[in-house]
N, C-alpha and C positions, 0 to 999 in steps of 0.2 A: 536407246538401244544401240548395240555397236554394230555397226557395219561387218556384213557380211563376206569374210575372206573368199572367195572364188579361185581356184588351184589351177592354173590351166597347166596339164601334164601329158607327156606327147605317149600315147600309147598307138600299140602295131595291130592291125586288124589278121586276119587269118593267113595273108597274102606277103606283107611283112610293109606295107605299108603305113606311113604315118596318117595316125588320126589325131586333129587337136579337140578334146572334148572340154567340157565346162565341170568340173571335181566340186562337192560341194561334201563337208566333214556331216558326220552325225549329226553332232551339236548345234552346228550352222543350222543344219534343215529344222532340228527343233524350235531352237529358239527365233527364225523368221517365220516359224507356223505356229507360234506359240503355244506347242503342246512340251510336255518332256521327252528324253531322251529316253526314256525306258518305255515309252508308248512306242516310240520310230522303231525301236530294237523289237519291242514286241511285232509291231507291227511289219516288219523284214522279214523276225522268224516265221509268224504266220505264210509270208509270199516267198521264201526263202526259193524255190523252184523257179520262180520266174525271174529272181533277181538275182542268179547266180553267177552270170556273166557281166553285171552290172554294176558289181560291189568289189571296190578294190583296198590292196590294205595299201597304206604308205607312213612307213616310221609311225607303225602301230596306229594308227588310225584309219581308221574305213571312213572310206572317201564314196558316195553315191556321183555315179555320172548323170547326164541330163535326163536318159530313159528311165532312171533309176528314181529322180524325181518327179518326173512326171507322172510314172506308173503308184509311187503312193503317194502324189497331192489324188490321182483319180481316184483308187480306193479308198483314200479318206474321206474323200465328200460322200461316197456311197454310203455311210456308216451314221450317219447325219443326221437320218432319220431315226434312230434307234438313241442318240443323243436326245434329239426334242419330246421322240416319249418319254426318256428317263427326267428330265427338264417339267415335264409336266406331272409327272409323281413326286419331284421334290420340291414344284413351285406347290402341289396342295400338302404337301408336309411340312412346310412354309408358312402358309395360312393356318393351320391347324395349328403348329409353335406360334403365331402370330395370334388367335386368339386365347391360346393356352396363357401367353405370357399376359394379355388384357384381363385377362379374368385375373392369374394371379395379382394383377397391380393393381386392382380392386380391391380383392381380400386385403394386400395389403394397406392400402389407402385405410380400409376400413381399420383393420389393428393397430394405425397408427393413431387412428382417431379417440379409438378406445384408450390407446397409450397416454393420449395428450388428457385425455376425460379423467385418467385415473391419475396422474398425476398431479393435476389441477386440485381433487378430490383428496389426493397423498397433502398436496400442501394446506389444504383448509384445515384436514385434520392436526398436521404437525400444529397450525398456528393453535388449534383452540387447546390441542392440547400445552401447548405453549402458555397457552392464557391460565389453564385451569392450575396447572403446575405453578406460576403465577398466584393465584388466587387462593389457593393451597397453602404455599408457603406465605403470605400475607395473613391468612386466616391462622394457622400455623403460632406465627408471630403473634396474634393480637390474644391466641387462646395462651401463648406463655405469658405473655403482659397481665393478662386474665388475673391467671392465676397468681403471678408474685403480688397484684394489686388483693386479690384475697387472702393468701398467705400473712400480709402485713396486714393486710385489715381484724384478720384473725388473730396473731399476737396483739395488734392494740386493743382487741375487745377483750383478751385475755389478760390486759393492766387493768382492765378495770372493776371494782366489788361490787357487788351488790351491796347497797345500804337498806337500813331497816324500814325507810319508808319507801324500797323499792324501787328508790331510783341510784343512778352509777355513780361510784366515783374512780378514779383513776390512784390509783396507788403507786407510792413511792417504792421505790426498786431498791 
C-alpha cells in the first residue's frame, strides 16, 4: 500500500490568524480505511451539515481537515453493528451455497459414475459387436466357399450318366 500524502496548508481562522492543520484528500482517507471513495462521498453527503466547515477544495480535490477525519472514522464505527448483522445473513447464505454446492457435487460424482458405467457398457458392446461383425463376415465367407464347393460339385455330378446297371459313369465332353 502507498503511503499516505498528508497536505499541511496554512488556513486563517475567523480572526485572520494562521492555523497549520493536517489536509488528508478523499482517496487517502479511503484507501488507509480500506473502504471506497464513493462510501466516504456517501458518507459526507449524508453528514454534509456538520462537515461544512471542514471540507475544503484545493486544485479540485477536497481536502478533509483533522475534525473532518475524526468525525467520520467516529460515525463509521457506529455503523458496525449493522455491518455484522448483514455479515451474519450472508455468512448463513454462505452455508446454504455451501451445501447447495455439496449436494450438487454429489449428484455430480453420481452422473459421472453412471458416465463411466455406461461407457465401460458402450465399449463391451462396440467390442462384441466387433466380434459378431467378425463372425459374420467369416461365416459370410465360408457360406460363399459353401456354395462355389457345391456349384462344382453340381456340374461334376452333372458329367456324369447314369448307366443301365445304375451305377455312374462320367462322360466325355
Amino acid at each position: 500500500m502507498k503511503p499516505v500524502a498528508y497536505n499541511l496548508s496554512k488556513r486563517f481562522d475567523k480572526r485572520g490568524n494562521t492555523m497549520d492543520k493536517t489536509m488528508m484528500s478523499i482517496a487517502d482517507y479511503a484507501r488507509t480505511r480500506r473502504i471506497s471513495q464513493t462510501a466516504v462521498r456517501k458518507q459526507i453527503a449524508r453528514y454534509e451539515e456538520e462537515l461544512k466547515e471542514h471540507i475544503f477544495a484545493t486544485n479540485r480535490r477536497r481536502m478533509l481537515d483533522d475534525v473532518a477525519i475524526s468525525f467520520l472514522d467516529s460515525h463509521r464505527m457506529s455503523r458496525d453493528i449493522i455491518i455484522e448483522q448483514a455479515d451474519e445473513v450472508v455468512r448463513q447464505e454462505l452455508e446454504e451455497s455451501k451445501k447447495k454446492i455439496e449436494l450438487m457435487n454429489e449428484k455430480m460424482m453420481k452422473l459421472y459414475e453412471a458416465i463411466v458405467t455406461l461407457q465401460q457398457e458402450n465399449r463391451e458392446l462396440i467390442a462384441s459387436s466387433t466380434k459378431s461383425s467378425l463372425l459374420l463376415e467369416m461365416k459370410t465367407e465360408e457360406s460363399e466357399s459353401l456354395k462355389s464347393q457345391m456349384e462344382e460339385a453340381k456340374k461334376e455330378a452333372e458329367s456324369y450318366q447314369k448307366t443301365v446297371f445304375g451305377l455312374y459313369r462320367k462322360m466325355k465332353k
